[in-house]
C-alpha positions as CSV (number, residue, x, y, z in Angstrom):
1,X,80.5,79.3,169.5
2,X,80.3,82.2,166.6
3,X,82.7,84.4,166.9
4,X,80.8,86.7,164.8
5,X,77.5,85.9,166.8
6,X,79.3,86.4,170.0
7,X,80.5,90.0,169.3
8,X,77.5,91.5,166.9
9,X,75.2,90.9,170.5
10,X,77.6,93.4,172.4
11,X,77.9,95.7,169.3
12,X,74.6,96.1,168.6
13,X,73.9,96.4,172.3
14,X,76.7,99.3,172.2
15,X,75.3,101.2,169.6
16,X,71.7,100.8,171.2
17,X,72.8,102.7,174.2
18,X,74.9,105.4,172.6
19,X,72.0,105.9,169.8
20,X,70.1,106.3,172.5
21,X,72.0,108.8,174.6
22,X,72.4,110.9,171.0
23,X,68.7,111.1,170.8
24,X,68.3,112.0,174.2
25,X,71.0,114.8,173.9
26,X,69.5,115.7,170.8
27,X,65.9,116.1,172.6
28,X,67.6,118.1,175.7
29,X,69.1,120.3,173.2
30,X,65.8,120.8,171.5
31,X,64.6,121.7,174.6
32,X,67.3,124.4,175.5
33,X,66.6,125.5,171.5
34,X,63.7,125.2,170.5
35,X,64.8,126.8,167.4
36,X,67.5,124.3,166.9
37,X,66.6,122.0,164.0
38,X,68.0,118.2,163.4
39,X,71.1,117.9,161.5
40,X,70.8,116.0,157.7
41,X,73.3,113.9,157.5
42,X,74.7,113.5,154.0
43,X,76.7,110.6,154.4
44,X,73.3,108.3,156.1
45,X,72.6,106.9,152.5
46,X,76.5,105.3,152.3
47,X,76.8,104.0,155.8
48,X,73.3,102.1,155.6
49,X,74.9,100.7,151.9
50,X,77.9,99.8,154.0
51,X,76.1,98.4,156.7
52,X,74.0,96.0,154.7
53,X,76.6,94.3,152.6
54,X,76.0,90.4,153.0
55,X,79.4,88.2,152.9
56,X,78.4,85.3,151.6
57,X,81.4,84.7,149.2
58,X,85.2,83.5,149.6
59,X,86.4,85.4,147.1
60,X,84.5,88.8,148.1
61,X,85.9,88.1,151.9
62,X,89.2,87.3,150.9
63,X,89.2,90.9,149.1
64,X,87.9,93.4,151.2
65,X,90.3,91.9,153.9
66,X,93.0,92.5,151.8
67,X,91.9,95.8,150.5
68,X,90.8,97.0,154.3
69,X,93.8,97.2,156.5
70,X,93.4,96.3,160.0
71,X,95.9,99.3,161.5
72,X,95.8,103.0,160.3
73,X,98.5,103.1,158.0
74,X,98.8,107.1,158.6
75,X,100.0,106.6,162.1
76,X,103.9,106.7,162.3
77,X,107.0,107.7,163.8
78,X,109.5,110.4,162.4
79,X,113.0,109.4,163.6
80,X,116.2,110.5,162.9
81,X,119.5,109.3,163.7
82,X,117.5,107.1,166.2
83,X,115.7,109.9,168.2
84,X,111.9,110.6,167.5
85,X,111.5,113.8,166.2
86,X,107.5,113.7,166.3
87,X,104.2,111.0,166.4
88,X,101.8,111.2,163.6
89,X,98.7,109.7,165.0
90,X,96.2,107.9,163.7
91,X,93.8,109.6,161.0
92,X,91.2,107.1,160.1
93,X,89.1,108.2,162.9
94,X,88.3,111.4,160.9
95,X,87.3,109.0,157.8
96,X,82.9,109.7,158.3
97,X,82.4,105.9,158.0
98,X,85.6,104.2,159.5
99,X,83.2,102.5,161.9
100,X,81.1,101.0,158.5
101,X,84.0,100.1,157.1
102,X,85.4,98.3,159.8
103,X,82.7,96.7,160.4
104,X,82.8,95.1,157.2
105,X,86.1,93.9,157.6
106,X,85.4,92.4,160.7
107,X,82.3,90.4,158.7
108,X,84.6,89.4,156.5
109,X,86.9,88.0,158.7
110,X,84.0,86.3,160.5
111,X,82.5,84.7,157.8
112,X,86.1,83.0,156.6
113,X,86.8,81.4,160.0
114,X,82.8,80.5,161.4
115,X,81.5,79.6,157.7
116,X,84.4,78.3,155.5
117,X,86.9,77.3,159.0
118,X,90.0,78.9,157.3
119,X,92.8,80.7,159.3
120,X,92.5,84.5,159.2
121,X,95.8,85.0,161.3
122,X,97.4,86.4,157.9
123,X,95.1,89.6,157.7
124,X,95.6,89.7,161.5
């Protein structure tokens, strides 16, 4: 079995429900405000690039999951003297298309073990 195959059925099932939940929020809000207009969002253009990006090369795959890092590397720990003196949590949630991005990665890594059969538990 795919592993890329496997997971893109429960993805794109995910984002079917919650795309539809946003429109039906968006149409009981329009309801409520008549007024109320859509939203433009600036940043559509970018994630749809994102989205369509066909791995179909070693090299590229090898690259973007070098260059994409598979934990926030914002989130740490402040210690001192072995007490922690605060949490800095994870920022790349705020990043407008961390969920694009990610995505990508995870192509990548799914084309290097279903298509070329090479071990991706280094970018793991």
């Amino acid at each position: 079995m795919k592993v890329y195959h496997h997971t893109t059925k429960k993805i794109f099932l995910a984002s079917w429900v919650s795309i539809t939940q946003a429109q039906n929020d968006t149409q009981a809000a329009q309801i409520h405000h008549p007024s109320a207009k859509p939203q433009f969002d600036i940043l559509q253009p970018v994630r749809r690039r994102l989205d369509n990006i066909q791995i179909r090369d070693r090299q590229l795959a090898h690259r973007l999951c070098k260059l994409i890092p598979s934990q926030c590397p914002f989130e740490r720990d402040v210690k001192l003297f072995g007490k922690t003196l605060f949490h800095i949590p994870p920022m790349c949630k705020l990043n407008p298309v961390y969920e694009e991005v990610v995505s990508l990665r995870f192509r990548a890594l799914c084309y290097l073990a279903d298509e070329c059969g090479e071990d991706v538990t280094q970018y793991c």
